[in-house]
DOFI-410573 format. One record per residue (C-alpha): x, y, z. Coordinates in steps of 0.2 Angstrom, whole numbers, padded with zeros to 4 digits, always signed. Example, Ala and Ser with C-alpha at 12.3 -4.5 7.8 and 13.67 -1.06 7.14 Angstrom:
REM DOFI-410573
+0062-0022+0039
+0068-0005+0036
REM end
This chain:
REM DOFI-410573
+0471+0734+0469
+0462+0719+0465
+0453+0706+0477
+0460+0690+0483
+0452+0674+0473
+0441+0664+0487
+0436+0647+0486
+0424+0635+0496
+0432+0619+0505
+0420+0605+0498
+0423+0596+0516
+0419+0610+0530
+0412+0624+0518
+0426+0636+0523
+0430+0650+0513
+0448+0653+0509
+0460+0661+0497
+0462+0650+0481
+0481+0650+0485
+0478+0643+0504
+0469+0627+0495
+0473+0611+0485
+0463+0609+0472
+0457+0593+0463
+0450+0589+0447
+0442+0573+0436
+0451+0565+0422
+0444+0557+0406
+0443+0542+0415
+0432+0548+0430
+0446+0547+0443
+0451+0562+0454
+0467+0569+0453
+0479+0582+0463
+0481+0597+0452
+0496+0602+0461
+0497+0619+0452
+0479+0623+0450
+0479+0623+0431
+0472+0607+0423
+0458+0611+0413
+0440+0605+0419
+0432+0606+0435
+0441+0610+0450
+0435+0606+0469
+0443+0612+0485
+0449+0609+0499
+0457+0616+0515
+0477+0611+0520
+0471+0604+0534
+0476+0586+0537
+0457+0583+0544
+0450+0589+0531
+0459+0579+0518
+0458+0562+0525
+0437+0565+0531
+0436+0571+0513
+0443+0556+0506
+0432+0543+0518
+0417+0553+0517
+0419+0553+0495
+0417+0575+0497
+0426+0574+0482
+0419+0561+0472
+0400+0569+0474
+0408+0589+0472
+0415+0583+0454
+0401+0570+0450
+0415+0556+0448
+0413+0536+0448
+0431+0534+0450
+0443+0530+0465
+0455+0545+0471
+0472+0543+0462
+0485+0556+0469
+0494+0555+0487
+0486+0565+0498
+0500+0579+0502
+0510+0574+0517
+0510+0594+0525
+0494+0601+0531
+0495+0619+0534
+0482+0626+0547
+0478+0644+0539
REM end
């Protein structure tokens, strides 16, 4: 049996299953993208379903300094949290 994969929320430092959290990436042109299927290639930072973490991530630039980007968020911030 293997292990389950376990990630780190780059918001409230909680360690999760990869498949319990959204991951996102930088682009070529700095910004930070959704990667809704957790394969772009690149960098990847995480973060918790939960709605508090996402939009404290996105005021607080979590993301921006976990993936050294300049550029502004571009993805819509999944409408479903899920409290796991």
């Amino acid at each position: 049996m293997s292990h389950p994969v376990m990630r780190k929320c780059s918001f409230c430092g909680a360690i999760r299953e990869k498949s319990l959290l959204y991951r996102f990436v930088k682009d070529k042109d700095e910004s930070i993208i959704w990667d809704k299927f957790q394969t772009a290639p690149g960098r990847g930072a995480y973060l918790c379903r939960k709605n508090d973490c996402l939009k404290k991530a996105e005021k607080k630039a979590s993301l921006q300094r976990s993936l050294k980007a300049k550029g502004a968020y571009f993805f819509e911030i999944p409408k479903v949290g899920v409290d796991r």
